[in-house]
C-alpha positions as CSV (number, residue, x, y, z in Angstrom):
1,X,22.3,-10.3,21.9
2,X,19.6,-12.0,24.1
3,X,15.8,-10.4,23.3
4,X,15.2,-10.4,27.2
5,X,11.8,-8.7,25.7
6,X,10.5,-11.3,24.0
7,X,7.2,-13.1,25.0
8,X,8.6,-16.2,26.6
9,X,11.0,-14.3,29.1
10,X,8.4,-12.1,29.7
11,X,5.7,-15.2,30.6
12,X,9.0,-16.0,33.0
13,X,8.8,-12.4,34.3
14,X,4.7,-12.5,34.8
15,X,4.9,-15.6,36.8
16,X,7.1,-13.7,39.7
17,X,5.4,-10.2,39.5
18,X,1.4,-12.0,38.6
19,X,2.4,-15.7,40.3
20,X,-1.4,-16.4,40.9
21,X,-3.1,-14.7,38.7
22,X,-5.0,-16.5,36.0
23,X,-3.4,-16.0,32.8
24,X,-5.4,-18.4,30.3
25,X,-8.9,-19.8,30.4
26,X,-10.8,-21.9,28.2
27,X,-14.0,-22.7,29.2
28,X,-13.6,-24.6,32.6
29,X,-10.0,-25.0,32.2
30,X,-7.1,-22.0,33.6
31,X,-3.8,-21.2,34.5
32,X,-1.8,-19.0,36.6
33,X,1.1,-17.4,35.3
34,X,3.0,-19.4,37.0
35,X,1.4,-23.1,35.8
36,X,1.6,-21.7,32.8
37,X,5.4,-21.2,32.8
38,X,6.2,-24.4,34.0
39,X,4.0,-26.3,31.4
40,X,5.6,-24.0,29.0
41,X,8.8,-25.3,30.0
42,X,8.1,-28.9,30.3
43,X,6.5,-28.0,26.3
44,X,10.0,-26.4,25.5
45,X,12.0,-29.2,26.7
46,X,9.8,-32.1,25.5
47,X,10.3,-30.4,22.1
48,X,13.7,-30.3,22.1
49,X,14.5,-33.5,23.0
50,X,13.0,-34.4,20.0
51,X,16.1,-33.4,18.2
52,X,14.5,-30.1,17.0
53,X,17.1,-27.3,17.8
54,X,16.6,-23.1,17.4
55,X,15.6,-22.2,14.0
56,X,13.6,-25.7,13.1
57,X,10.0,-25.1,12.3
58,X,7.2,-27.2,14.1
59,X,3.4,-27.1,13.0
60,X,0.6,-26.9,14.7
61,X,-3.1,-28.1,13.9
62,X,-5.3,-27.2,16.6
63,X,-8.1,-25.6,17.5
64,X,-8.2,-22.1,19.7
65,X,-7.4,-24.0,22.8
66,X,-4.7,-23.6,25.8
67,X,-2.5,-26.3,23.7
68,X,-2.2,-23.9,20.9
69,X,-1.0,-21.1,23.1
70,X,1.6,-23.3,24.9
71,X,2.9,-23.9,21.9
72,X,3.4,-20.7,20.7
73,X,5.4,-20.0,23.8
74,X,7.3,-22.6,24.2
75,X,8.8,-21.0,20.5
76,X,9.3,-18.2,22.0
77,X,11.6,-20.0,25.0
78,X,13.4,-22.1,22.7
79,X,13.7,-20.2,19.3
80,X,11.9,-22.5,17.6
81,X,9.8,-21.3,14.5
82,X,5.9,-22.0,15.3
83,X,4.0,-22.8,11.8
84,X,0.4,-22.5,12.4
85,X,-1.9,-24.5,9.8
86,X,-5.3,-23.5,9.0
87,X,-7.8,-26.1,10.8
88,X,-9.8,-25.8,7.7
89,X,-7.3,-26.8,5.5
90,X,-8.1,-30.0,3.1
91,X,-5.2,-32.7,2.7
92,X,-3.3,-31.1,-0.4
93,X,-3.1,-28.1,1.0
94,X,-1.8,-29.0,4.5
95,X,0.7,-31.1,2.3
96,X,1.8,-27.8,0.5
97,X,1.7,-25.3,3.8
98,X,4.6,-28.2,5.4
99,X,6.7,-28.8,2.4
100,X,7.2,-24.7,1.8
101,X,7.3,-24.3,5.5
102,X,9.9,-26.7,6.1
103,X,8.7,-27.9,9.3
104,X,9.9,-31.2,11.1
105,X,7.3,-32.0,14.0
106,X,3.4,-31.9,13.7
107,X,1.7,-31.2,16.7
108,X,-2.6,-32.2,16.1
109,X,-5.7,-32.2,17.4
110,X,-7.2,-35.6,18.0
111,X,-10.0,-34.7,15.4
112,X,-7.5,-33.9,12.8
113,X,-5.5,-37.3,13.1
114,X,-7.6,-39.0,10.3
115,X,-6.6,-36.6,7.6
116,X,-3.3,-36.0,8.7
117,X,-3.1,-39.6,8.5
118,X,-4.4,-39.9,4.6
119,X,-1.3,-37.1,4.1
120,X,1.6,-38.8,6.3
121,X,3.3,-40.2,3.5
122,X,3.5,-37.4,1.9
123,X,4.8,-35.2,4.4
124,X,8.6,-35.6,4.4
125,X,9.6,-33.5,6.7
126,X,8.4,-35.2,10.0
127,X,10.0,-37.9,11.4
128,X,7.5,-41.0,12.1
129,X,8.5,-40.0,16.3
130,X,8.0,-36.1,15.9
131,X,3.9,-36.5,15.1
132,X,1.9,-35.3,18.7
133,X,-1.9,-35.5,19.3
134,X,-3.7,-33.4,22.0
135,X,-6.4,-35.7,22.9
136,X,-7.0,-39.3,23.1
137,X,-4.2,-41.6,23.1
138,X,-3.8,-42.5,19.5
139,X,-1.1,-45.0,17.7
140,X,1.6,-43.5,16.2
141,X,1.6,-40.1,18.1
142,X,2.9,-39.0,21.5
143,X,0.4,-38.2,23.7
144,X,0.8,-34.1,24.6
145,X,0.3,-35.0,28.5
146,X,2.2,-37.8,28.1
147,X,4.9,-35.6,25.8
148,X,5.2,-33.2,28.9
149,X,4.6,-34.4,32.3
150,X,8.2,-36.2,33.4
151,X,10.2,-33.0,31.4
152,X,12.0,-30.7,33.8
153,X,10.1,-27.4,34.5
154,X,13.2,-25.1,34.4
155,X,13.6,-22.3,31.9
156,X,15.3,-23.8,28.9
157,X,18.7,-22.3,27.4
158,X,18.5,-20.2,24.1
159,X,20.2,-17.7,22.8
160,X,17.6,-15.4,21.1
161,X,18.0,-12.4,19.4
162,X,15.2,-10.1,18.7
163,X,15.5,-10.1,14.6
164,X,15.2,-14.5,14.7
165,X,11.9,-15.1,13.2
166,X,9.2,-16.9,16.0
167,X,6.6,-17.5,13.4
168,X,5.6,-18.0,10.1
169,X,1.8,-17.2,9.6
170,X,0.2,-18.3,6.0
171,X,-2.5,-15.6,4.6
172,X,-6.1,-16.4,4.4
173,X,-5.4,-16.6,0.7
174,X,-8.0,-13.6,-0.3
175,X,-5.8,-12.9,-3.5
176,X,-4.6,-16.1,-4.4
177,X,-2.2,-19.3,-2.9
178,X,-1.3,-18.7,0.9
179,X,1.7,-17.1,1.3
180,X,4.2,-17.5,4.6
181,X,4.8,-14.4,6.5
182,X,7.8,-14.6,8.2
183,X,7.7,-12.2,11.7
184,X,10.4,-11.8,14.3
185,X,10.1,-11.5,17.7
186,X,11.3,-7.7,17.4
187,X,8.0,-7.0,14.9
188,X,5.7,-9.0,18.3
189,X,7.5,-6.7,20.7
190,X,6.7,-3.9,18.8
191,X,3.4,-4.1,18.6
192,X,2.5,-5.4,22.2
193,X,4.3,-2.2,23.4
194,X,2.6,0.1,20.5
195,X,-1.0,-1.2,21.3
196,X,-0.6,-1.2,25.0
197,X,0.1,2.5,24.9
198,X,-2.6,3.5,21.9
199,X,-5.5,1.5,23.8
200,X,-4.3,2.1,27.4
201,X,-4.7,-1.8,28.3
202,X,-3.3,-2.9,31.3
203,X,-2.7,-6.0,34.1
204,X,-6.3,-5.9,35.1
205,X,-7.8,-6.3,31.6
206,X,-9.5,-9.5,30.2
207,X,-8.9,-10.2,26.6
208,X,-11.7,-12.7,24.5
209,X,-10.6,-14.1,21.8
210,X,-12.9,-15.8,19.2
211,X,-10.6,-15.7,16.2
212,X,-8.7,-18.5,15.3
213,X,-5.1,-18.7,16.4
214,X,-3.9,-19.3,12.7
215,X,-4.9,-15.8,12.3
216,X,-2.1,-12.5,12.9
217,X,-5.5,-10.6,14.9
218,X,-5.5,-13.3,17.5
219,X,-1.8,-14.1,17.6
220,X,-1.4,-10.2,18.2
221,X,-3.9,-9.5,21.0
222,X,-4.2,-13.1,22.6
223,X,-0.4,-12.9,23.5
224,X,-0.4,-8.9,23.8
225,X,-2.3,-9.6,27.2
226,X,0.0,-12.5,28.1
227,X,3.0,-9.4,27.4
228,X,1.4,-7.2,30.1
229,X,0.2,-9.2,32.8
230,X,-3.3,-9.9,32.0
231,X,-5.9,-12.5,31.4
232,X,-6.8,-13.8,27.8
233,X,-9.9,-15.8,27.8
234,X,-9.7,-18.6,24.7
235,X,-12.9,-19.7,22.9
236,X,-13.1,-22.0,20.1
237,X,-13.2,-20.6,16.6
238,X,-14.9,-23.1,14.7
239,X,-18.8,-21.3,14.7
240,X,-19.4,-17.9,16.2
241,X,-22.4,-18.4,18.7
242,X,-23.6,-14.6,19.5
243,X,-25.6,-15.9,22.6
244,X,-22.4,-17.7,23.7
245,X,-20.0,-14.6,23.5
246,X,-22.2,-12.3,25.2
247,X,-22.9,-15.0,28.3
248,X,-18.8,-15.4,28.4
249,X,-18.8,-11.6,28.5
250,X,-21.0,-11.3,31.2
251,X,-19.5,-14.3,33.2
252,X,-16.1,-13.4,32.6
253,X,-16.2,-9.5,32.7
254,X,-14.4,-9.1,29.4
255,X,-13.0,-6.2,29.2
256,X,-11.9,-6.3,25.2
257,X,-12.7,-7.8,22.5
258,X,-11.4,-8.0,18.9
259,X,-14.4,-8.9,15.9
260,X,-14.6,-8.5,12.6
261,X,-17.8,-6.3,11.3
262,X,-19.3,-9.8,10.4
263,X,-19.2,-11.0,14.1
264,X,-20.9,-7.3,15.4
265,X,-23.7,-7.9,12.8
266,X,-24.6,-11.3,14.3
267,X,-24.6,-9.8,17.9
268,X,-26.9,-7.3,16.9
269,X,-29.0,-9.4,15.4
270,X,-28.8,-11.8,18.2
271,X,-32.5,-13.3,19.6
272,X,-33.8,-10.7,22.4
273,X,-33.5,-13.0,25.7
274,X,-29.4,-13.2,24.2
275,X,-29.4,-9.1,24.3
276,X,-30.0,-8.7,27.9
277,X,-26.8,-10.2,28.8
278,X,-25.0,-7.6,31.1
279,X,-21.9,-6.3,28.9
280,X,-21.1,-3.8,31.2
281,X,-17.5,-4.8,31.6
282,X,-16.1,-4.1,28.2
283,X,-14.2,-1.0,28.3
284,X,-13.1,-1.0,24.5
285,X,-14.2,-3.0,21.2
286,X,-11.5,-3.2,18.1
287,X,-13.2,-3.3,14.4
288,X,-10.5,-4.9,12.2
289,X,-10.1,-7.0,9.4
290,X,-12.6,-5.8,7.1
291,X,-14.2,-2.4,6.4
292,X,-17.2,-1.8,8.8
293,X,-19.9,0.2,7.8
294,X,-21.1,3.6,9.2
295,X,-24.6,2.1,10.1
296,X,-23.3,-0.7,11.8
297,X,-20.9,1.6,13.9
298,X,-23.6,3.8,15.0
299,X,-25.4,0.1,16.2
300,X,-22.3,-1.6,18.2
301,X,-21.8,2.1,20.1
302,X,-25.5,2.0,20.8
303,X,-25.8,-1.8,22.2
304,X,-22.4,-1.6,24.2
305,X,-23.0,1.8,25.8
306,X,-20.0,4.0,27.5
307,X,-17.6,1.6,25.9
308,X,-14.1,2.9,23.7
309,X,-14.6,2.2,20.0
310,X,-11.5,1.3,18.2
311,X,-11.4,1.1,14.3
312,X,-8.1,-0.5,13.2
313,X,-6.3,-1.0,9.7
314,X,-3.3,-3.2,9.2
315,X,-2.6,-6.8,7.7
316,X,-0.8,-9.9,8.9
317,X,2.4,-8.3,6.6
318,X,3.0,-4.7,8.4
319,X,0.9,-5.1,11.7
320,X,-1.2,-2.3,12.9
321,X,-1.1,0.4,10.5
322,X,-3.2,3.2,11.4
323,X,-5.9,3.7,14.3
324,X,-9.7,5.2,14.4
325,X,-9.8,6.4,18.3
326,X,-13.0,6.7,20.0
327,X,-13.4,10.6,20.1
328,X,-12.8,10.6,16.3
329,X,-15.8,7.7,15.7
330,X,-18.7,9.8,15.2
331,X,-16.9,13.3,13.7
332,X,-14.6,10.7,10.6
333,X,-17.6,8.1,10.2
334,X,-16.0,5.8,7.7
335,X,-12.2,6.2,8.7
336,X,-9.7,3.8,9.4
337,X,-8.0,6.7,11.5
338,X,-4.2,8.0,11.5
339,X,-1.3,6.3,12.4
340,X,-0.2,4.2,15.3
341,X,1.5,6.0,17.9
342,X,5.5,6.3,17.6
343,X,5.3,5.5,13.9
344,X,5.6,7.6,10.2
345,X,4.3,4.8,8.7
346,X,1.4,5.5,5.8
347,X,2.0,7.0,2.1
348,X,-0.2,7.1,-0.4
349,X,1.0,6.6,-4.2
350,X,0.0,6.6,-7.8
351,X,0.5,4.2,-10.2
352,X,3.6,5.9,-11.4
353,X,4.9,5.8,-7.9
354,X,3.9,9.7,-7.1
355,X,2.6,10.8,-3.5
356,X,-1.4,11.9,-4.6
357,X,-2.8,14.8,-2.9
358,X,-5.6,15.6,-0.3
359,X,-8.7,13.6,-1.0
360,X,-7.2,11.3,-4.1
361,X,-7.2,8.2,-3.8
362,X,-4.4,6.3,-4.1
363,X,-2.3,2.6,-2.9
364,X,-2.0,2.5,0.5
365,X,2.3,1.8,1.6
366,X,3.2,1.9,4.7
367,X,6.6,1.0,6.9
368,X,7.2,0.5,10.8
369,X,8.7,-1.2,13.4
370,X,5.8,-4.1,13.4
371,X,6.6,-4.9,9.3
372,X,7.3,-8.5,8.6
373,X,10.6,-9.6,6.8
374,X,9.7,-11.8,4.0
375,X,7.3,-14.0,2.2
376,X,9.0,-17.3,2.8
377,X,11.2,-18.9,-0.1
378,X,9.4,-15.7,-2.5
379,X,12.2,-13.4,-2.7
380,X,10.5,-12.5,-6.0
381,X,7.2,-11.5,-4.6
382,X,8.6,-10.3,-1.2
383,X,10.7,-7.8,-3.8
384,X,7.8,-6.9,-5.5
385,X,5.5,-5.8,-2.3
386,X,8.3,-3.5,-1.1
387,X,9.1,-0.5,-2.7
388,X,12.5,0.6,-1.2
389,X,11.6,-0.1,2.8
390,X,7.3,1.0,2.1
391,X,5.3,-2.2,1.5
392,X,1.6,-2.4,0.3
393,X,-1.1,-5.0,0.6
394,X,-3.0,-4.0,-2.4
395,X,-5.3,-1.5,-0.7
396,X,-6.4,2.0,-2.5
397,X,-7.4,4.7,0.2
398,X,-7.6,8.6,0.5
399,X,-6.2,10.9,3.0
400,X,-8.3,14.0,4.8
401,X,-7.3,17.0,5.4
402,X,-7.0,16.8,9.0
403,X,-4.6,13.4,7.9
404,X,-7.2,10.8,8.1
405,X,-7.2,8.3,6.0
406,X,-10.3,6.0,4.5
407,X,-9.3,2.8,2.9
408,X,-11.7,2.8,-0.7
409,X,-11.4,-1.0,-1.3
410,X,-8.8,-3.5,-2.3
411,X,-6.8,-3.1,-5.6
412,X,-7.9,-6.3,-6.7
413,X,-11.9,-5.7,-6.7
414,X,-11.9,-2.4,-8.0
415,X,-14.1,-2.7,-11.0
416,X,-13.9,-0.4,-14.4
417,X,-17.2,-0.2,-16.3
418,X,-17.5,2.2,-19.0
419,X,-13.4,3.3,-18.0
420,X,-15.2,4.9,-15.4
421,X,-13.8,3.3,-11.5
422,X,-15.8,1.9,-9.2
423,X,-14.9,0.6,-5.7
424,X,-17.1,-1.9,-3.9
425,X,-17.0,-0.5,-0.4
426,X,-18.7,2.3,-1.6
427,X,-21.8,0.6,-3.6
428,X,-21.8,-1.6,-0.5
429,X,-22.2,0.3,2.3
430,X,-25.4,1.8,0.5
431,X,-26.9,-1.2,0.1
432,X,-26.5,-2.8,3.3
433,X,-28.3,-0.1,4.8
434,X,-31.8,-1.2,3.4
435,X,-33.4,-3.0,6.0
436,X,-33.8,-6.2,4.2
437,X,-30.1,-6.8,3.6
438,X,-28.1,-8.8,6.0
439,X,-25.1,-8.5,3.6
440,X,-23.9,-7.6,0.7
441,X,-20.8,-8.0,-1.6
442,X,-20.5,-6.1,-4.8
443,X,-18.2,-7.5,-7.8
444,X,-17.2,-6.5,-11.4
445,X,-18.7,-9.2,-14.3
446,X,-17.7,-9.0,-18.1
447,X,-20.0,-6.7,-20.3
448,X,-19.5,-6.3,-24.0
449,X,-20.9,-2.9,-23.7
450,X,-19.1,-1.8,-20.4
451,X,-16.1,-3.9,-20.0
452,X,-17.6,-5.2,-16.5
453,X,-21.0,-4.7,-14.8
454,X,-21.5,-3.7,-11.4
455,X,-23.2,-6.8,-9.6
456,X,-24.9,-7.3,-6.1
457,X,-24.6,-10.7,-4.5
458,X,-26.3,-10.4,-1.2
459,X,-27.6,-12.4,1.7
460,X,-31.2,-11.2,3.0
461,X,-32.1,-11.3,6.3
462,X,-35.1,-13.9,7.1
463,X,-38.2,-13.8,6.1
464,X,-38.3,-10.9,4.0
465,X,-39.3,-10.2,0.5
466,X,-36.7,-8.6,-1.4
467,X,-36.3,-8.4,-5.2
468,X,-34.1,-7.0,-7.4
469,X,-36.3,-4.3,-8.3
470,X,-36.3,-3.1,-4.4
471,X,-32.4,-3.2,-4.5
472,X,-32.0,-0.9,-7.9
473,X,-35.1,1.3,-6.8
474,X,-33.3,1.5,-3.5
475,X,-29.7,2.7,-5.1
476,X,-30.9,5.1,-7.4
477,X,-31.2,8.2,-5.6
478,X,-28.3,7.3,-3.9
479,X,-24.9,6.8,-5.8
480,X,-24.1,8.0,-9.1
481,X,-25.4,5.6,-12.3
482,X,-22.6,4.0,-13.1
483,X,-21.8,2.9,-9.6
484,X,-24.8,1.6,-9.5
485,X,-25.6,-2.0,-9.6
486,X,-27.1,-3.2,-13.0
487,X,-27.6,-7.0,-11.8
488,X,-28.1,-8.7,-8.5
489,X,-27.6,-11.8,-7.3
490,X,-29.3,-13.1,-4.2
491,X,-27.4,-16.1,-1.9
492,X,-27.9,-17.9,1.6
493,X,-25.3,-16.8,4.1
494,X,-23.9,-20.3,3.9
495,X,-23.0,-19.7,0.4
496,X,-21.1,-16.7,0.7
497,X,-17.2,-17.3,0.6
498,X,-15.3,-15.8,3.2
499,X,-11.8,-16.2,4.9
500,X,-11.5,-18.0,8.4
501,X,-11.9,-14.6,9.9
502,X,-15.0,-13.5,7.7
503,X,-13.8,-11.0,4.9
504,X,-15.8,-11.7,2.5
505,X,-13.8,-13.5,-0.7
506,X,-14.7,-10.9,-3.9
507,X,-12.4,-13.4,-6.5
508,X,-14.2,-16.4,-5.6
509,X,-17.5,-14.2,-6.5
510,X,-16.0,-13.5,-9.5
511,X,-15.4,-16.8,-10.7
512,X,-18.5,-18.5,-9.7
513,X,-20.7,-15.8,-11.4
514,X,-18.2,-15.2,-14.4
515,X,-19.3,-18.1,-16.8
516,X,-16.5,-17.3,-19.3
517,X,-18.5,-15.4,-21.8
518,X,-19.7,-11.7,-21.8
519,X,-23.0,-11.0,-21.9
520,X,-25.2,-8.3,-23.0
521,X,-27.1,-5.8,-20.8
């Protein structure tokens, strides 16, 4: 059965019903829906006269850019299998990404040709003729212009069922090795259609995206707007400039905007002149990827003023989970919300596999109709992150009881000290309220006495004098003792590990400040 649903028939569709509206910009560059379906197609066919045929992977190293998008649709057209690869990626782990991915053609940025050429022989998979560079002319790839301009601009012919996979996204790795995420078009179409109804977006909505398009956030919402009609503004992902965003919001009129809690706090701490930029147009903000303090919520509602606060929960594996709306911001501070509209999706278990009560806390599972359908060429560890049709991604969280739930922190960094639990989030969102604290991440460190001891590493804002006397003086009236930190640690922002998207990397932590040996306290 043909998916007539799926995003590249429905680019087709936008270019009749929205023919001159523009439906991509980047910087000075746009398209119309309808340019943008014909280079689409020109992409589709160029592709395929490679040899590659539906089900063949390509990859794709590239910046946040129109390219990157293109490509991504002309998988959708053909039922090709897009393999985005991180642009941060050294050589041996780009090598690894293409031999599990499988992929046959390698489509680059110009200023990733010198490392993809230290890795060529290596990578098996593509043919010497199937290497592409978007850029420069450079020996030994096709040109992308080039690659497109004398292909026909007519829809290509494939036979694409909603349940064939269009991409395989790698994790950010916060856990471990990256692992491939195989998602269908049905799981795309599912959440497109969920979102457009739970945020009321529309045809006249402008979308900015600032993540990079390795990343499920910006795959989701770049091409959710490109689904319904609507603009999607493209900015590159490599540094996030706050005095850049807010002049494209004011230039633009943005009227959403995805960030992480990471990007909000470098808005609001954005110099003064950068603060008077009119951000009148945004009608709603989403808060995902990481936990976002109730401080900093309070802050963004203040300094984008009338807008629609969205808090959401959910992971590259099941898509949007559950949903904070705006009228519940301020009564269930600290909630990731209930779940997504047209969805029974969230369970909460112990670790004998038990349903916990009101107000325990327990692993978050969850199952919908945006859950993706393996890890690629890991049955083992797809079949051990499923239990019957309910996956998890490691996350412990309590329900209300007016059925909100409040994600407590990750499996992985809860810390026992003492056989007493402690979860991060909790010590952390203390401590980044004291006014010298720009951030903070709190990790578990062996202890003779106490198995581990709770630690502070945090980043102080400039120009302050902070010590750790200030910090423990600062927690002590505030949490219970054994939550509280006994060491801290103070780092530059530079030195604090985080995924491309900013959550903030806990293990890593753990193993730079975990010398091998316990120590006394």
């Amino acid at each position: 059965m043909t998916c007539w649903l799926n995003l590249g028939q429905m680019i087709k569709m936008n270019s009749k019903k929205f023919p001159k509206t523009i439906a991509l910009k980047e910087k000075d560059r746009s398209l119309t829906y309808t340019e943008l379906n014909k280079r689409v197609n020109k992409l589709s066919h160029s592709l395929l006269s490679l040899g590659l045929k539906k089900g063949d992977k390509f990859a794709v190293l590239l910046e946040n850019s129109i390219e990157i998008v293109e490509a991504y649709l002309a998988a959708a057209k053909t039922g090709l299998i897009i393999v985005p690869v991180h642009f941060r990626f050294v050589g041996r782990e780009i090598v690894n990404l293409m031999e599990n991915s499988d992929a046959k053609a390698f489509i680059v940025h110009e200023e990733f040709v010198s490392l993809v050429n230290s890795i060529k022989d290596d990578l098996i998979n593509v043919r010497s003729d199937r290497y592409i560079v978007v850029g420069n002319k450079i020996k030994g790839y096709l040109e992308y212009e080039d690659f497109i301009k004398d292909s026909i601009d007519e829809e290509p012919e494939a036979d694409i069922n909603c349940k064939d996979t269009w991409i395989i996204l790698y994790t950010s790795g916060t856990t471990g090795i990256p692992k491939g995420v195989v998602r269908s078009h049905e799981s795309y179409i599912a959440f497109f259609l969920i979102n457009s109804v739970d945020f009321g977006f529309n045809e006249h909505d402008v979308c900015l995206n600032v993540m990079p398009l390795y990343h499920v956030n910006s795959t989701f919402y770049t091409f959710l707007f490109l689904y319904i009609g609507g603009t999607a503004y493209i900015h590159p992902a490599r540094h996030f400039r706050p005095e850049e965003i807010l002049e494209i919001i004011e230039k633009e009129k943005i009227t959403y905007i995805s960030l992480i809690p990471t990007h909000y706090n470098l808005i609001l701490n954005a110099p003064e002149n950068a603060k008077k930029r009119n951000v009148a147009s945004i009608r709603k903000l989403l808060c995902s990827s990481a936990p976002v303090t109730k401080s900093m919520k309070k802050e963004i509602m203040k300094f984008f003023p009338g807008v629609e606060l969205y808090e959401a929960y959910g992971s590259t594996e099941a898509g949007l989970v559950t949903l904070l709306k705006p009228e519940d911001q301020m009564r269930k501070l600290g909630s990731i919300g209930y779940e997504a509209v047209g969805t029974d999706c969230v369970k909460l278990l112990d670790e004998n596999g038990n349903e916990v009560g009101v107000n325990e806390i327990g692993e978050l599972y969850s199952r919908g109709p945006m859950m993706f359908d393996e890890y690629y060429k890991m049955p083992e560890k797809t079949k051990s992150s499923f239990l019957g049709e309910w996956f998890s991604a490691g996350d412990m969280a309590m329900r209300d009881n007016d059925g909100f739930y409040y994600i407590v922190d990750r499996k992985d960094n809860m810390i026992i000290t003492g056989g007493e639990h402690v979860y991060p989030t909790e010590v952390q969102e203390i401590i980044v309220t004291h006014p010298d604290v720009f951030d903070v991440a709190v990790i578990g460190l062996p202890h003779d006495k106490w198995g581990e001891q709770v630690t502070a590493v945090i980043v102080p804002k400039e120009n302050t004098k902070i010590s750790e006397e200030k910090i423990l003086d600062f927690c002590r009236n505030k949490i219970s003792g054994y939550k509280r930190p006994k060491k801290v640690i103070f780092i530059k922002d530079s030195e604090m590990p985080r995924t491309p998207t900013g959550k903030i990397l806990h293990r890593i932590l753990r193993e730079r400040y975990n010398s091998g040996g316990r120590k006394d306290g």
